[in-house]
C-alpha positions in Angstrom: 129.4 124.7 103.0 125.8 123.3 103.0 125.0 121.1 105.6 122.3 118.1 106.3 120.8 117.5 109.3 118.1 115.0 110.6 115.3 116.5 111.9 113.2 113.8 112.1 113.2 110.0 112.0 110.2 107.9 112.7 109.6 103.9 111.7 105.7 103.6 111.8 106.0 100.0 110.8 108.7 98.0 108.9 107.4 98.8 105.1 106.9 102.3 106.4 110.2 104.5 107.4 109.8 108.6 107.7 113.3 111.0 107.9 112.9 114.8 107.8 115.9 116.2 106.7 117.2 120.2 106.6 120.0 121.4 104.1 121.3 125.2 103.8 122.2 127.3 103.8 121.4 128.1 100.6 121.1 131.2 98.2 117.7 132.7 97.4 116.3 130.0 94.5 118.9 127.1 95.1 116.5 125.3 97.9 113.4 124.9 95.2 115.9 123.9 92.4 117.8 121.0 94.4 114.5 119.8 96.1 113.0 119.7 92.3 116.3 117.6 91.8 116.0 115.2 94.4 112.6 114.7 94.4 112.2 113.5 90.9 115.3 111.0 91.6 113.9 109.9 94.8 110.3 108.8 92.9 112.2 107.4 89.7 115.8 106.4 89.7 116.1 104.7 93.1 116.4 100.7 92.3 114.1 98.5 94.0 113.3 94.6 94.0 109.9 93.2 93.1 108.4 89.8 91.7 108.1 90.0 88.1 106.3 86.9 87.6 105.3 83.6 89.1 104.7 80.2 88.3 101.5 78.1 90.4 101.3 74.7 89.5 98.0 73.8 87.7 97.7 77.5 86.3 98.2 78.1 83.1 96.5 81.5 83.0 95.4 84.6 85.2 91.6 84.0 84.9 91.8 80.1 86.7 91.1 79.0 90.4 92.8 77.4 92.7 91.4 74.4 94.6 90.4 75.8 98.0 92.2 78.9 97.5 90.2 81.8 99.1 91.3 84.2 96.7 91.7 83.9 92.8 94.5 84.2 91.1 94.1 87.9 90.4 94.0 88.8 93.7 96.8 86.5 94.5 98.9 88.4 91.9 97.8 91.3 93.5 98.7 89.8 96.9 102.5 89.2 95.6 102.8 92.6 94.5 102.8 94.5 97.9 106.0 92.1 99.0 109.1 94.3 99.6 112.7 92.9 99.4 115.9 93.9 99.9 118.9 92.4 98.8 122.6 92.7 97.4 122.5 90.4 94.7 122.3 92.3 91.3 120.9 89.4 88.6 117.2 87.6 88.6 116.7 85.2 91.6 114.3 82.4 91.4 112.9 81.6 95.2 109.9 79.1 95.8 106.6 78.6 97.9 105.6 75.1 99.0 102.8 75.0 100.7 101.0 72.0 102.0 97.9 72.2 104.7 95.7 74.7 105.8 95.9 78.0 106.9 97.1 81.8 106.0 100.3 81.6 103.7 102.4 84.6 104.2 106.1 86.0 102.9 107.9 83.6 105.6 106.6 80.6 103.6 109.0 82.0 100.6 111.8 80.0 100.6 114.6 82.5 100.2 118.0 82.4 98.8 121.0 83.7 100.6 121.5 87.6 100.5 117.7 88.4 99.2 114.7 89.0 102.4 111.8 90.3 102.8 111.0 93.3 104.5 108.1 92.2 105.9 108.1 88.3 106.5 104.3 88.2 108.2 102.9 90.2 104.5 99.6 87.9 104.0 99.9 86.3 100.6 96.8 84.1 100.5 94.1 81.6 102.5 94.1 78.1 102.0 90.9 77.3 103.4 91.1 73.9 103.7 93.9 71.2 103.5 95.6 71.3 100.0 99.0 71.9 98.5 99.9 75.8 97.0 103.4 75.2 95.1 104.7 78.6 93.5 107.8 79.7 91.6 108.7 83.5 91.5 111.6 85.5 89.5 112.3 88.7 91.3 114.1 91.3 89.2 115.6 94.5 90.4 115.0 97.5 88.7 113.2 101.3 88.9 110.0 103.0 88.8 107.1 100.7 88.2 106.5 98.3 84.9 103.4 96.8 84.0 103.0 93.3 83.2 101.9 93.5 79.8 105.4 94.8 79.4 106.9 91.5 80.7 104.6 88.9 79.2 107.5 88.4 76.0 110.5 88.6 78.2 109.5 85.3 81.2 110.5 81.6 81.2 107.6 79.6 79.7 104.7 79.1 82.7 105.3 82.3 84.3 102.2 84.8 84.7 103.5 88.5 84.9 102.8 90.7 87.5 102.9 94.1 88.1 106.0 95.1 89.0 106.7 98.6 91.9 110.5 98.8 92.3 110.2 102.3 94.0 111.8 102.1 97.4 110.6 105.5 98.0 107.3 106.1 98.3 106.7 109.7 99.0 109.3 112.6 98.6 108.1 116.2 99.4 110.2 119.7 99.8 109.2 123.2 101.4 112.1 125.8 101.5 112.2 128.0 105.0 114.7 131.4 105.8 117.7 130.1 107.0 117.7 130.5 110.8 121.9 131.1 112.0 121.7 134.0 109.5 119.4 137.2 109.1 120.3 137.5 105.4 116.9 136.7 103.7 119.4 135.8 100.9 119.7 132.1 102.7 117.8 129.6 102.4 117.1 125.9 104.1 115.6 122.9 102.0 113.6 120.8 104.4 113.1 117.6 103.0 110.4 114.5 103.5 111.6 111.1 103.0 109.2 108.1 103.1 110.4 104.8 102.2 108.7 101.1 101.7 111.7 99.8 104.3 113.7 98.2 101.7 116.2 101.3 101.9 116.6 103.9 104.8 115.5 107.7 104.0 119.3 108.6 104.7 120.3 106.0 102.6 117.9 106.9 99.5 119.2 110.6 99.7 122.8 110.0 100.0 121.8 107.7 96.5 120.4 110.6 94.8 122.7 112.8 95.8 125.9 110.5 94.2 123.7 110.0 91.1 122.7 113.7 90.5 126.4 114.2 91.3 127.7 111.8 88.5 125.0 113.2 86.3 125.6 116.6 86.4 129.5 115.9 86.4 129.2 114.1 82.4 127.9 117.7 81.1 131.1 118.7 82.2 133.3 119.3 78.0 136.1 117.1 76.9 139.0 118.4 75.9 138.5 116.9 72.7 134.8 117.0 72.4 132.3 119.9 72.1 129.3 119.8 74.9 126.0 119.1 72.6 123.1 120.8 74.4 119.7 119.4 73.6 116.6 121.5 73.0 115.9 122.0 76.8 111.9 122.2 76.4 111.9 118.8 74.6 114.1 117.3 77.5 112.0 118.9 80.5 108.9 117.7 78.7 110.1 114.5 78.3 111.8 114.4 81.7 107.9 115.0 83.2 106.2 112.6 80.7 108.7 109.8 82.3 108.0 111.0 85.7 104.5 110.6 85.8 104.7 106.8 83.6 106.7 105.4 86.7 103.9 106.8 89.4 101.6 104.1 89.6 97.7 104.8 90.1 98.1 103.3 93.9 100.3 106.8 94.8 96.4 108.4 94.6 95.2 105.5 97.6 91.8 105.7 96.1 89.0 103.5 97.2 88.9 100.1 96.0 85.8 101.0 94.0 87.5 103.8 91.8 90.9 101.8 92.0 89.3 98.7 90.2 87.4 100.6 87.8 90.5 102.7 86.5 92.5 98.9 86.2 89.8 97.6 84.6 90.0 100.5 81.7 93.5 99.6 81.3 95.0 103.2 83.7 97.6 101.8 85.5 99.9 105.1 85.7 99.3 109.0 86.3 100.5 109.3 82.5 97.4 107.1 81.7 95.1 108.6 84.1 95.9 112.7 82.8 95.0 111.3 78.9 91.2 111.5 80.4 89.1 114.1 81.2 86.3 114.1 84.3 84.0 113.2 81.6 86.0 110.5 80.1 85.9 108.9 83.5 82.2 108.6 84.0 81.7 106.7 81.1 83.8 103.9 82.7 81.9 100.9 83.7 80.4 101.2 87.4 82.7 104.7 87.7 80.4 107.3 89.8 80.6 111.5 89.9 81.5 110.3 93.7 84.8 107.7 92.3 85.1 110.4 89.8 85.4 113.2 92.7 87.6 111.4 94.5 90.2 110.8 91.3 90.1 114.3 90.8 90.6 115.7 94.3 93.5 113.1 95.1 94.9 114.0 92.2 95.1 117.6 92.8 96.3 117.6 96.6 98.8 114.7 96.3 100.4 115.7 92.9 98.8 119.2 91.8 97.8 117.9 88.8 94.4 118.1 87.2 92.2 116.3 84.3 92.3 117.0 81.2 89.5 119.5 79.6 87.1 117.3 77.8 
């Protein structure tokens, strides 16, 4: 019987929790094909909450100001996007921000319905810099994997800007397979498995979802008695299994300088898919992209993900 232990549990902050976990034993080739398993539900299929657009009085698009607002509204859209939540509630909430004054405006200014929070209520949101009156509307969604804005800009009430949306709890989810140590049999195996979440949801928690949903997935290829199993072309599904993958890993996952970060937004990359259609070459003929932002791409890209560019 396999069993799961905690190795490890660490909170570094609040939108920051790390769990090692060890599962065996195992047979010889099990370890790499449940952590390939996990890991790919972990990054994609865990459901998150995240603003998917807001509504500031005065603004009627994303290129305006803000009357004493330090930042523009870019940045505030920006700003909005690194708030976490956490919540029961299943359909779209509406909360709102009233601020009147000066000073920093951060998440505890959100007033919040019942059964939705934040997971960090200090998050800085924006800098009033001196006395006026911010007044915002946000509809937070839950859903998975991350959707751009351009994808939402049909779907909001009138007024609403979108913004991009990261419902990934999870932020990072690695695997390393190790002999199994209560047995000398170098048939047995132990998956050790890395955990980090944003604080919305607990490692343990995150694994014990992907484990139930790989459970009920792998439970419908079971045959009815009436029907015959249909098995798809397995290359076209593993394919398109990766391709999905790498459309719901946002370009932040390579924590790139803000240089290189802002020069792959501005050519419209917003997701590993987008960045692998480019080659090195491609990437230098951004505007203001470097060989040294174009280095750094390519490097991050390799350790973090082992992927690499495209050949021009």
């Amino acid at each position: 019987m396999i069993q799961i232990q905690c190795l490890e549990s660490k909170k570094y902050k609040s939108t920051c929790l790390f769990s090692r976990f060890s599962l065996g034993p195992l047979k010889k080739g099990q370890a790499i094909t449940m952590g390939n398993a996990l890991r790919r539900v972990l990054l994609s299929n865990i459901p998150g909450f995240a603003i998917t657009g807001v509504r500031i009085a005065g603004i009627n698009h994303e290129f305006s100001t803000v009357l004493n607002l330090k930042e523009d509204i870019i940045e505030l859209l920006l700003n909005l996007k690194q708030l976490k939540f956490k919540s029961n509630l299943e359909g779209p909430i509406i909360s709102r921000l009233v601020y009147q004054g000066q000073g920093i405006i951060t998440g505890n200014d959100i007033d919040l319905p019942e059964g939705l929070e934040l997971v960090d209520p200090r998050q800085y949101i924006a800098d009033l810099t001196a006395k006026s009156k911010l007044e915002m509307e946000f509809l937070i969604e839950k859903g998975e994997g991350y959707c751009l804005s351009n994808k939402k800009r049909g779907t909001l009430p009138p007024g609403f800007l979108a913004v991009d949306s990261v419902f990934m709890p999870v932020r990072r989810a690695n695997f390393f397979t190790e002999i199994y140590s209560d047995n000398v049999s170098p048939d047995l195996e132990t998956l050790i498995l890395e955990i980090e979440t944003d604080g919305s949801i607990t490692p343990k928690d995150a694994l014990c979802y992907s484990a139930e949903l790989l459970e009920g997935l792998f439970t419908s290829l079971q045959p009815a008695k009436t029907a015959p199993l249909i098995i798809a072309d397995e290359n076209t599904e593993s394919q398109n299994s990766q391709e999905e993958e790498l459309n719901n890993i946002p370009i932040e996952e390579l924590e790139l300088s803000v240089r290189a970060y802002n020069c792959l937004k501005r050519a419209n990359v917003y997701t590993l898919a987008d960045l692998l259609k480019h080659s090195k070459e491609d990437l230098l003929e951004f505007k203001n992209f470097g060989q040294k932002s174009a280095n750094e791409v390519f490097e991050s890209l390799e350790s973090r993900f082992g992927k690499t560019l495209r050949k021009s």
